[in-house]
C-alpha positions as CSV (number, residue, x, y, z in Angstrom):
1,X,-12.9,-4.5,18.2
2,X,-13.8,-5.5,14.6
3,X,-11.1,-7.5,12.4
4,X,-10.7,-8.0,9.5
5,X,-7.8,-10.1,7.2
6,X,-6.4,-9.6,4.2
7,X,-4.2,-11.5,2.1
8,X,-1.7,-11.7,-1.1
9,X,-1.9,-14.9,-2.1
10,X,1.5,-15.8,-4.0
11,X,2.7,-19.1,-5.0
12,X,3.1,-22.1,-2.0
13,X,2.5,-19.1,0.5
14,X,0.2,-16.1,1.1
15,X,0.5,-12.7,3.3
16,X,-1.3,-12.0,5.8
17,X,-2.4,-8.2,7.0
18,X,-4.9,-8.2,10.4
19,X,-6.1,-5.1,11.1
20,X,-9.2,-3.4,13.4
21,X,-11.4,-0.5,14.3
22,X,-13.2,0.9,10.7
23,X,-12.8,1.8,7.6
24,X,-12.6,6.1,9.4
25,X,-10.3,4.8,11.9
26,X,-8.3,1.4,11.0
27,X,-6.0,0.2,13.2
28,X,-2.9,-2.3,12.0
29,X,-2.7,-5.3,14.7
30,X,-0.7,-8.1,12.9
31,X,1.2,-9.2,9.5
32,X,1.9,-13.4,8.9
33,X,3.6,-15.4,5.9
34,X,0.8,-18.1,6.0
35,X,2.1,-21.4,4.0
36,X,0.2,-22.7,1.4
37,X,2.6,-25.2,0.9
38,X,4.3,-28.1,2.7
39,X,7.7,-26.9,3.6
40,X,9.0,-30.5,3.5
41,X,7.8,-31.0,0.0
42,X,9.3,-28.5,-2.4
43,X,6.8,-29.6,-5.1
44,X,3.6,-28.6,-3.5
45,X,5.2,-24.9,-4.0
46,X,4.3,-25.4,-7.9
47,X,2.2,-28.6,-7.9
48,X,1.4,-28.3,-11.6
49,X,5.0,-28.0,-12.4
50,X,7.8,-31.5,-13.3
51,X,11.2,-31.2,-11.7
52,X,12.7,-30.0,-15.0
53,X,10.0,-27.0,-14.6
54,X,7.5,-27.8,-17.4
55,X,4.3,-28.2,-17.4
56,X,3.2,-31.4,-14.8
57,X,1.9,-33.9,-16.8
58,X,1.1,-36.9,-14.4
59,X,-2.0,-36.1,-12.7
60,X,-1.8,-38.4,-9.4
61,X,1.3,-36.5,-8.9
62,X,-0.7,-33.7,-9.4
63,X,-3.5,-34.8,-6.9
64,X,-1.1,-35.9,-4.2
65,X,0.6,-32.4,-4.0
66,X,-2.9,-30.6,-4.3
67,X,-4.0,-33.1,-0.9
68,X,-1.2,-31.6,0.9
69,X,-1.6,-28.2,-0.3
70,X,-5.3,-28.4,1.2
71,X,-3.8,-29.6,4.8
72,X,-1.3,-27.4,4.9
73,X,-3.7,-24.4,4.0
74,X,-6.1,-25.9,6.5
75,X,-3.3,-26.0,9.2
76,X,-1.8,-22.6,8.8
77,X,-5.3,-21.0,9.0
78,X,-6.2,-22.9,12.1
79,X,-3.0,-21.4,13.6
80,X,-3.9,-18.5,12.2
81,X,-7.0,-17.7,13.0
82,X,-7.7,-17.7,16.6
83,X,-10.5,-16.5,18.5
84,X,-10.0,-13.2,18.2
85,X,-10.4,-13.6,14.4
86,X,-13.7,-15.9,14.5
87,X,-15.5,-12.8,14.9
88,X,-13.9,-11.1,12.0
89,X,-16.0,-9.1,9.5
90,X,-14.0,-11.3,6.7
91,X,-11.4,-11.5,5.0
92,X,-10.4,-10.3,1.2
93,X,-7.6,-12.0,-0.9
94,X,-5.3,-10.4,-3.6
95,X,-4.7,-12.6,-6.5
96,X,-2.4,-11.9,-9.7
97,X,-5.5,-13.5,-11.6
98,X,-9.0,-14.8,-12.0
99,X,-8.2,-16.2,-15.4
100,X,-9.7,-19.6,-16.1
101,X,-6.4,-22.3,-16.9
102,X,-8.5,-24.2,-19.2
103,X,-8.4,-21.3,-21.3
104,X,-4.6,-20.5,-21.7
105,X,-3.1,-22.5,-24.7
106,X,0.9,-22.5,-23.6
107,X,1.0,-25.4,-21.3
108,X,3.5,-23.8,-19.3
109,X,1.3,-20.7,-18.5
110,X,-1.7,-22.5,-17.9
111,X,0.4,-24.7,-15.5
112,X,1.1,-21.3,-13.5
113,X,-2.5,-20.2,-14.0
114,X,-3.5,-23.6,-12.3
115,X,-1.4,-23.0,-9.3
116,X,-2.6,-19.5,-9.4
117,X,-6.4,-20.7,-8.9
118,X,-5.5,-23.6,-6.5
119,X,-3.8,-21.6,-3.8
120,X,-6.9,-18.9,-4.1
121,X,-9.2,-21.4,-3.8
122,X,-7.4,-23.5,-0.7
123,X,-7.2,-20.1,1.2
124,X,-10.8,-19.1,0.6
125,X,-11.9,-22.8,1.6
126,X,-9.9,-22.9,4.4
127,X,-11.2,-19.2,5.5
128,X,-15.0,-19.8,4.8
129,X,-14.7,-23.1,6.7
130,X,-13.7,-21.3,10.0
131,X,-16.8,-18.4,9.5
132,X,-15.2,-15.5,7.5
133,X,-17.1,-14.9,4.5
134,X,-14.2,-14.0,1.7
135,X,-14.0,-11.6,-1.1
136,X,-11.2,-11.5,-3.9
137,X,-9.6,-9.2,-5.9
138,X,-7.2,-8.7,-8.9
139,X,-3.7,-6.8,-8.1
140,X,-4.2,-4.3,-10.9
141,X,-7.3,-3.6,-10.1
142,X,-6.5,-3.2,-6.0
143,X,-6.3,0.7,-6.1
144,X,-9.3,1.5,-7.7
145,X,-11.5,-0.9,-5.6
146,X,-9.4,0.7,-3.0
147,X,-10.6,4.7,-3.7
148,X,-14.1,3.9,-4.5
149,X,-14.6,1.6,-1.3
150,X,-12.5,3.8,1.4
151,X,-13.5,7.2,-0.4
152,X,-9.9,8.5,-0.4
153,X,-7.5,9.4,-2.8
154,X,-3.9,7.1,-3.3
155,X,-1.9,9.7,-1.8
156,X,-4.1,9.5,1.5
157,X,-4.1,5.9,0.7
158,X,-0.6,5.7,0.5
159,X,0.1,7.9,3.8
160,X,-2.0,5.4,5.8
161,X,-0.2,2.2,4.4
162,X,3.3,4.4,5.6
163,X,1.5,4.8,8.9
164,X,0.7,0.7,8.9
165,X,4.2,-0.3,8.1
166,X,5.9,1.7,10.7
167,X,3.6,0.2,13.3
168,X,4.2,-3.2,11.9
169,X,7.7,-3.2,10.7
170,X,10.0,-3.9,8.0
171,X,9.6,-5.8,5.7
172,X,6.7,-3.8,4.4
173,X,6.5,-4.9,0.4
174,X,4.4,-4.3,-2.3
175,X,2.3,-7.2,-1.1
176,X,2.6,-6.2,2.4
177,X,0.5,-3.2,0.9
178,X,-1.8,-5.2,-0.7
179,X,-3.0,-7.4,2.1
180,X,-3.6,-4.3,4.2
181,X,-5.2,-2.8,1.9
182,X,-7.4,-5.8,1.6
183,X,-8.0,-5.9,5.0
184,X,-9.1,-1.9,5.0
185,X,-11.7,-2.4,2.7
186,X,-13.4,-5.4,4.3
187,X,-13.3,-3.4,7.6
188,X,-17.0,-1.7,7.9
C-alpha cells in the first residue's frame, strides 16, 4: 500500500497524520505527536527564547539547544518511521510560516520566526535523511493547495477529514486536519 506522512509542525513538537491507498481512495492508518524537542530540557521548546521570555541573546545557548533539537528530531523520526514508511511516497509539512527571521525587526517576533524555521527545517532533514522527499506548505494557504491538488471541493474535503477522525479518534484538532490533509495530497 502506498504511504504517505503529513505533518503540523508547531513549536518543540509536530503532528503526525499516516495515511494510504490514493489520492480517489485514501485510507487513514496512524496519527503521532512527534517531539521536536527534548522533553528533559524545557528550553529546546523555544530555543531562541531567555527564561524571562525575551528574545535569546547568547548564542552558544542558542547552539546547544538547537544540537539537541536536531537529535531529538532525528530520534523521534527514526521511531517513527519504520519500514513500512521507507517506502512512502513522501511526506508534506504544515508550517505557520515561510517568513525569513532576518527580516522581522521586533526581536521578540523574529525570535519566534527563528524557532518557526528551525523545527521545519530539523523535521525535513530528518525526513529526507531516511528517503522521503518533503514538501511544505503555509496553514493559510492549506485549503486551496488542498482543492486544486485533490480536485474536490471543502465540503467534500471536510466530510473525508470527519471520516479520518472517526477512524482515528479523538483528539482530532485543527492540526489534526492539517497533517491529514498533508498527507492526502502527497498520496498519488
Amino acid at each position: 500500500m502506498t504511504r504517505a506522512l503529513g505533518f503540523r509542525v508547531k513549536s518543540g513538537y509536530a503532528i503526525a497524520v499516516a495515511l494510504g491507498g490514493s489520492i480517489g481512495a485514501p485510507t487513514p492508518i496512524a496519527r503521532h505527536i512527534v517531539e521536536l524537542s527534548d522533553p528533559e530540557d524545557a528550553h529546546t521548546r523555544q530555543p531562541y527564547h531567555s527564561n524571562v521570555g525575551e528574545a535569546e541573546e547568547d548564542q552558544q545557548k542558542i547552539a546547544k539547544r538547537v544540537k539537541a533539537i536536531e537529535r531529538a528530531a532525528a530520534q523521534s523520526i527514526d521511531a517513527l518511521v519504520d519500514e513500512r514508511d521507507a517506502g512512502a511516497c513522501g511526506a508534506a509539512l504544515v508550517v505557520g510560516s515561510v517568513i525569513d527571521p532576518a527580516t522581522v525587526g521586533n526581536p521578540h517576533i523574529r525570535a519566534h520566526a527563528n524557532e518557526g524555521k528551525l523545527f521545519r527545517t530539523v523535521l525535513e532533514d530528518a525526513l529526507r535523511q531516511r528517503g522521503l522527499r518533503c514538501s511544505v506548505v503555509v496553514e493559510k494557504q492549506l485549503m486551496t493547495a488542498a482543492r486544486t491538488r485533490l480536485k474536490r471541493t471543502e465540503p467534500e474535503i471536510a466530510k473525508q477529514l470527519a471520516v479520518f477522525g472517526k477512524t482515528l479518534g479523538a483528539p482530532w484538532r485543527a492540526e489534526e486536519k492539517a497533517a491529514a490533509i498533508a498527507a492526502w495530497m502527497t498520496l498519488g
